[in-house]
N, C-alpha and C positions, 0 to 999 in steps of 0.2 A: 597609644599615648592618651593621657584623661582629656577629661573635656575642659574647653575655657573656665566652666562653672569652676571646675577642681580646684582644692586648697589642701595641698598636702603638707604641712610644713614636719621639719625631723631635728631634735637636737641631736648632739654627739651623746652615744653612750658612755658613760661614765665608768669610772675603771673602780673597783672596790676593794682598792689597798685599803683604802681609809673610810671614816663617815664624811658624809657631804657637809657643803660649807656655803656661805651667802655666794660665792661665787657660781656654782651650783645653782643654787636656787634662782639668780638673775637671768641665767639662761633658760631653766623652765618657765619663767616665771614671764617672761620677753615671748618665748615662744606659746602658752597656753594665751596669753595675751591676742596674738597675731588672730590665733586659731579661732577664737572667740570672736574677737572683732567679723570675721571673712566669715565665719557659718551666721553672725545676726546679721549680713549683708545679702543670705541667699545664696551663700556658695557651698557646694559640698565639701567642707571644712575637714581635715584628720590632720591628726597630732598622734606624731609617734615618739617616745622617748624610751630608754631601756638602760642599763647595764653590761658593761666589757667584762668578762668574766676568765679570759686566759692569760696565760703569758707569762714570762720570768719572774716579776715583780707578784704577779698574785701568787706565785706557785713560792717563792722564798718569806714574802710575809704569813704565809697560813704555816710553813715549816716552824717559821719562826715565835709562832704560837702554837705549837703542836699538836695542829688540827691537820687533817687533809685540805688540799684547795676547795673540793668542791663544797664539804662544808662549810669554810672561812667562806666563803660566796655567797650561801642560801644565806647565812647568820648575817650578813652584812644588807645583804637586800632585803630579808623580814624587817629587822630592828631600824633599817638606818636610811635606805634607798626609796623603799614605797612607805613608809611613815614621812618622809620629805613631800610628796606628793598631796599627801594630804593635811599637811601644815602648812601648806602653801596654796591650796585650794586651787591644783593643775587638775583640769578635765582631760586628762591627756586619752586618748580612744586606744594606745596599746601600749603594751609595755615587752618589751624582748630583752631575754636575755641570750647573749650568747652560749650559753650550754642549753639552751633549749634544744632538742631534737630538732625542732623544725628550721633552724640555723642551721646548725650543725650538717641536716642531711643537703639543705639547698646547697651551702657553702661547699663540699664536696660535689655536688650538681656543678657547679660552677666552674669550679679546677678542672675538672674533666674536658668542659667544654672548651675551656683558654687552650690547655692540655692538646687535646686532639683538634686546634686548630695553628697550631705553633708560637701559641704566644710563652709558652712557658719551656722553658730547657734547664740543664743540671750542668750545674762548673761550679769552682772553686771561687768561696766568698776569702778576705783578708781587710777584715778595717774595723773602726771605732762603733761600741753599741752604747749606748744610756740604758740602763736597767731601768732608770726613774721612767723617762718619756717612752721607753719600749722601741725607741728607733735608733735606725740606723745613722750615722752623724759621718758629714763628710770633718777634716781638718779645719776648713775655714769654719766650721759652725762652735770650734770648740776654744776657750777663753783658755787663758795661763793661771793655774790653782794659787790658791792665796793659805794664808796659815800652814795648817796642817800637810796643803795639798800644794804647798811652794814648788814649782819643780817640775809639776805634772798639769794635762790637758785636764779641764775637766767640762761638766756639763754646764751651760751658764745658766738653767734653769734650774739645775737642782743644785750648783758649786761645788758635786762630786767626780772624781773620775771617772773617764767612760774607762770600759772594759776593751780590751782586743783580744777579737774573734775571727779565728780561722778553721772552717767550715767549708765541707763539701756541701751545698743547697743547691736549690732550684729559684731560676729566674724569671721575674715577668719581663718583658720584651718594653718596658718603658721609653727607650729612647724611638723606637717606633712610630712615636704618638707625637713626636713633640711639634711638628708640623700642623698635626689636625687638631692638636688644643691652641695653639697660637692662631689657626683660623676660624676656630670655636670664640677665645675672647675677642676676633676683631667682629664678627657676624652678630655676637651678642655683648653688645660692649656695660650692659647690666646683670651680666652673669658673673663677675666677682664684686660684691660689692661688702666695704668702701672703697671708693676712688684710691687712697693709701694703699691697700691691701692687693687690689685690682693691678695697680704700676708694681708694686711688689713681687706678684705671682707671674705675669709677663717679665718681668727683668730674667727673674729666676729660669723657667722656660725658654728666653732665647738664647743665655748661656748654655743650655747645652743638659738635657737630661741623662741620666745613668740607667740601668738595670737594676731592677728593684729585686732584693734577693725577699724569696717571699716563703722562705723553710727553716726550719730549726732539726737539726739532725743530734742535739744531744739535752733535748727537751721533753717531757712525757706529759705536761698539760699545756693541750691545745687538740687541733681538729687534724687528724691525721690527712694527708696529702693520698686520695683515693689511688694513685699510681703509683707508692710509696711508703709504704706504713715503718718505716724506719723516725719519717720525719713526720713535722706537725708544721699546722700554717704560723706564718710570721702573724701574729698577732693582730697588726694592725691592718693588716690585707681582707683576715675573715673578718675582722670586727664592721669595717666599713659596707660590708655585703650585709649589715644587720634593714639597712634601710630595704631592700629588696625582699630580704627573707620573709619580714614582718609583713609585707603587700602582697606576699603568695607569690612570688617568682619560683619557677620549678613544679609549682604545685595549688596553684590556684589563677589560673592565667587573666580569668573577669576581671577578679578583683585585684589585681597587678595591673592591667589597662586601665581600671577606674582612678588608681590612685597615681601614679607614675610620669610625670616623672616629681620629686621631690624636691622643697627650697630646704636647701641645706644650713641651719643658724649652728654657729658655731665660735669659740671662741678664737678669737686671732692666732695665737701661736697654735695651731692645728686645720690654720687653713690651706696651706700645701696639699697635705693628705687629701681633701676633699674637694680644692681645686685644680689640682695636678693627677694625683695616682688614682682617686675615686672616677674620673669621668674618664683617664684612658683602659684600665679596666671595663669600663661599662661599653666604649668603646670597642675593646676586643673584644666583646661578648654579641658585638651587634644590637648593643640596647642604645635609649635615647640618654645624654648624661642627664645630668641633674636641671632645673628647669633656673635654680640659681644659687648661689654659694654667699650665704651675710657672714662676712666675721666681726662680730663686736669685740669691743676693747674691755683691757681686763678693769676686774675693782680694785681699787689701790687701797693698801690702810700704814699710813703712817710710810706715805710715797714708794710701799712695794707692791710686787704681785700678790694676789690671796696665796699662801700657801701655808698647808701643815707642819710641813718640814723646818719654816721659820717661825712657826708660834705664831703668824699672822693670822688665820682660819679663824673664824666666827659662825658658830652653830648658828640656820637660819631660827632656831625656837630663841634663841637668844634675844633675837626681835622681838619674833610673835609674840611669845610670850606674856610681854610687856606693852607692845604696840598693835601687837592683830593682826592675821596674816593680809586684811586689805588694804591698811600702812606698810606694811613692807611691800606690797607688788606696787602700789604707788610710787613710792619715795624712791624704789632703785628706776622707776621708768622715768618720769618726772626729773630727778635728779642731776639725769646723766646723761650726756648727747650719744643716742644709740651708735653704734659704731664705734665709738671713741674711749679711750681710757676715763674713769672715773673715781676721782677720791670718796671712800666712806669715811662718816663719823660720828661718833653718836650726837654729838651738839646738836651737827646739821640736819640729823632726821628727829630730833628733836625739836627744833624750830621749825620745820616745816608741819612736823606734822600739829601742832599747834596754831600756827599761823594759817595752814592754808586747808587743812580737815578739822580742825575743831573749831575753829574762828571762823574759816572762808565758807566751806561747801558745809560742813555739818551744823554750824549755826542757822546761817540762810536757811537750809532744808526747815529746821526745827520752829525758826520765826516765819516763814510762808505757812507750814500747818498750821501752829498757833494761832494763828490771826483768822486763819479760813473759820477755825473752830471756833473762835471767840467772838467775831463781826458777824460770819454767817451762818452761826449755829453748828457749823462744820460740813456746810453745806457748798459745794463748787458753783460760785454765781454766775450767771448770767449776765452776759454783757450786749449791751446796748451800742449799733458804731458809734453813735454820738457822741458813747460816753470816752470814745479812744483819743488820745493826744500825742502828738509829735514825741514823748517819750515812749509810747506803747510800741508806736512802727517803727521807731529805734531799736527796741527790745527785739522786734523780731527777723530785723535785719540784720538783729546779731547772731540768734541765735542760727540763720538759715546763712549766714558766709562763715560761720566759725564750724557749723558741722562740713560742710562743704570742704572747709578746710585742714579738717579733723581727717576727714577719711581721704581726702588727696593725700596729709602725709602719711597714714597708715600705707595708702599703697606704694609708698614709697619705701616703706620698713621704719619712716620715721617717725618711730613712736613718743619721745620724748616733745617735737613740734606738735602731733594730735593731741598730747596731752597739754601741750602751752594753750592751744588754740580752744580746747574746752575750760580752759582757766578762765580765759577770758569773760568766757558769760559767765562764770562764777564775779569775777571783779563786778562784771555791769550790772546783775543783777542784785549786789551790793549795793553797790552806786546808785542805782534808781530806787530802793526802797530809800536809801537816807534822802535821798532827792523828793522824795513825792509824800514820802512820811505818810504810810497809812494812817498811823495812830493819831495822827494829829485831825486824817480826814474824817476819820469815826465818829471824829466827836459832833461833826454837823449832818442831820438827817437829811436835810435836800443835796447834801453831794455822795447818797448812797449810790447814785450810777455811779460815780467815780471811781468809790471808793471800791466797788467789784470791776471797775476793769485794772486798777492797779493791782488786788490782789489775784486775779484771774493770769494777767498776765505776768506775776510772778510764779505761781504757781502752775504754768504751763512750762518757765523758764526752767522752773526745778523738774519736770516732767522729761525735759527735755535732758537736763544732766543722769537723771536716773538710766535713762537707756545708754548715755553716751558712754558715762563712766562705769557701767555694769562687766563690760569686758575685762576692767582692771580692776573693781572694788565688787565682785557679786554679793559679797554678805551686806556691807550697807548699804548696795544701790537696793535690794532684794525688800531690806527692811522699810527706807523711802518707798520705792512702790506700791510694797502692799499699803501702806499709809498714804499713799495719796488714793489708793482703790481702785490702782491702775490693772490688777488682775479679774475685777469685777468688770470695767468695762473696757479693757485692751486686749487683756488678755497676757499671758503670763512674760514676763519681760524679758527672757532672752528669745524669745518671739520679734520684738518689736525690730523693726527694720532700722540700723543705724543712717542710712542715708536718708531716710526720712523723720531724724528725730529733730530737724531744728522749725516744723511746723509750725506757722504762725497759734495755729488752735487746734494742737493736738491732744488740748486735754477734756475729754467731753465735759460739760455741765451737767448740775442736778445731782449728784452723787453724794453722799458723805467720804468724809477722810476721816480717819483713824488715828490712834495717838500714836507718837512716834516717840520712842525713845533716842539719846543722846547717841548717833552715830560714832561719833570718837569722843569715847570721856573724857577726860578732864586727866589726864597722868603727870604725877610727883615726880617731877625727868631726876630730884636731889636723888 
């Protein structure tokens, strides 16, 4: 098992029917977040994300472009999967795909092992499949079709019918478990989290688990069953073993103890998979489960789920493009109470990012330099205590319970309240420039002590956001820093430690600052 230090965090791999969408992007984007914040705190930080690359749905969409799967695969991960990556500015440390050999051969390591310990046996499957979602669907999961599909069951996430399939497959021994995962969430009662999702996945569990049929006997892309080469794994069986494959399970044991076990982020409708079937698997296997299971809620537009299939889907460049990828990782975290369902729209990220990056943080930043440069030659002053006043020791007992409180909600996953609670001294440090009015101090030479501890201690203020908000903005907190010349004497900023960025005087004196260009310009939202 890793050490306390450890920060492994893993989204779900993505399936490449399609190109990715803001929905997509919120979850790397949540998770490079986490990953960043916990490695500038001192913890050995990893981020894995990757690609689902088998299964019914890849294997008829590539038919249906008359390409092979595995081609439809590389072509969708080159142009579409790791170009996401870097329009979004994810530092992500791996990336797996599932036809990787190195999956591939663990994932059969693996079968073997369930195999030759009796979790897995061969009987006869008869029930409902979603090609869409790639699973399996009991009765109760499935709604009465509408229009076209009056008459018939269908899937309620995609509103087509499922398929019925009757197959000879092979089982995992699911119902086995269902004891030792109900005293899994009572011993760790923040291993499913949100609370919602948490009561959700216990209801489901004491009802009574099934036999997970985990083979396809008349399928030919996928990972053949090493006791079996007629059939191929259920899809989402070897997909979920991507989190181990990628840490060197089977074949790299170090670095499988260093990282292991994993906090699982993942969207709500696929937290069963990851808090149900992913840890009593890991379970059979005699491994430790996951270390915790986030499901966030989906983005809504226009009060549905993101999807393709409804013409709801929004390419994340559709943003960028126009706003910059460090307004988009802001505004969906910022936004949206993590955990929970979240409407998008362009007004609202419009107004914000106006109001609280080009008005709030990126103005201030812009008028703290200014003034450094224009009163003190651009020179970081020195301050005299005398010259300090009951608004300075305000300032800085903002800035040191607001990081405090920043990083208590990070550890909580909740990133939308760390990012409230850095707003804050974005507000206050507002508020006391128009309170104390440098400009107006400038103009009298005997209150030059003053007037360098008010600009001192604004521009330790904005110091102090550059490290905060670096985890979610690296390009502009990147460009403030170097212009405050916080790389000449700090040293380079995802260096600087978050728990101690709300330092009364963590900005040295005597240095020059450098010009700073407009953080978030000025955008024609017409």
């Amino acid at each position: 098992m890793s050490e306390p230090s450890s920060f492994f965090i893993a989204t779900p791999i993505f399936y490449v029917n399609d190109v990715p969408h803001i929905g997509h992007g919120y979850t790397q984007v949540a998770a490079d977040v986490l990953a960043r914040w916990n490695r500038q705190n001192g913890k050995d930080a990893w981020m894995l994300t990757g690609t689902d690359e088998h299964g019914q749905k890849i294997l008829r969409t590539a038919m249906a472009n008359g390409v092979e799967p595995q081609q439809w695969a590389d072509n969708l991960v080159e142009k579409a999967w790791l170009p996401l990556l870097e329009t979004l500015d994810i530092a992500n440390d791996d990336f797996i795909r599932t036809t990787d050999p190195r999956h591939e051969q663990a994932v059969q390591k693996f079968l073997t092992l369930l195999h030759d310990r009796g979790f897995i046996y061969q009987g006869d499957y008869e029930g409902f499949y979603c090609v869409g979602c790639e699973e399996y669907k009991q009765l109760s999961d499935l709604v009465d079709g509408e229009g076209e599909f009056e008459g018939q069951k269908v899937c309620p996430s995609h509103g087509r019918p499922v398929e019925v399939l009757k197959e000879n497959n092979y089982f995992f021994t699911l119902s086995h478990f269902q004891d030792r995962l109900l005293e899994l969430y009572r011993e760790q009662p923040d291993f499913i989290q949100p609370e919602s999702v948490r009561n959700e996945i216990i209801a489901f569990v004491t009802r009574g688990l099934d036999d997970l049929s985990i083979s396809r006997a008349q399928l030919d892309w996928g990972i053949e069953l090493p006791f079996d080469k007629d059939h191929v794994t259920y899809v989402w069986f070897e997909a979920l073993l991507n989190y181990i494959t990628a840490t060197g399970w089977g074949s790299d044991e170090q670095e499988f103890e260093r990282r292991w076990p994993a906090i699982q982020l993942v969207g709500k409708d696929i937290a069963r998979f990851h808090a149900v079937i992913w840890p009593a698997m890991l379970m059979a296997a005699g491994l430790q489960p996951p270390r915790r299971v986030f499901a966030h809620g989906w983005l809504l537009v226009g009060g549905e789920k993101m999807s393709k299939t409804k013409l709801t889907g929004i390419a994340p460049n559709d943003i960028t493009d126009v706003f910059g990828s460090d307004a988009f990782r802001y505004y969906f975290l910022r936004a949206i109470t993590f955990g929970a369902d979240g409407s998008f729209s362009w007004e609202d990220l419009a107004a914000r990012y106006e109001a609280e990056l080009a008005n709030g943080f990126g103005n201030l930043s812009s008028r703290v330099v200014s003034m450094i440069t224009r009163y003190f030659d651009g020179v970081v002053p020195e301050v005299a205590q005398s010259d300090l006043s009951d608004a300075e020791r305000h300032i800085h007992d903002v800035l040191a319970e607001q990081t405090a409180r920043a990083n208590a909600a990070m550890d909580r996953f909740m990133v939308h309240e760390a990012l409230a609670a850095i707003w804050v001294i974005v507000d206050e440090l507002n508020g006391y420039l128009t309170e104390q009015q440098p400009w107006v101090v400038a103009k009298d030479e005997a209150a030059r002590g003053r007037l360098a501890a008010v600009l001192y201690t604004a521009a330790n203020g904005v110091r102090a956001l550059a490290v905060l908000y670096s985890p979610v903005m690296p390009n502009a907190c990147g460009l403030l820093w170097s212009a405050l010349g916080g790389t000449r004497v700090l040293g380079e900023l995802d260096q600087q430690l978050l728990s101690a960025a709300g330092a009364a005087e963590g900005l040295p004196t005597g240095h020059s600052v450098g010009a700073l260009e407009p953080l978030f310009p000025r955008i024609d939202t017409e």
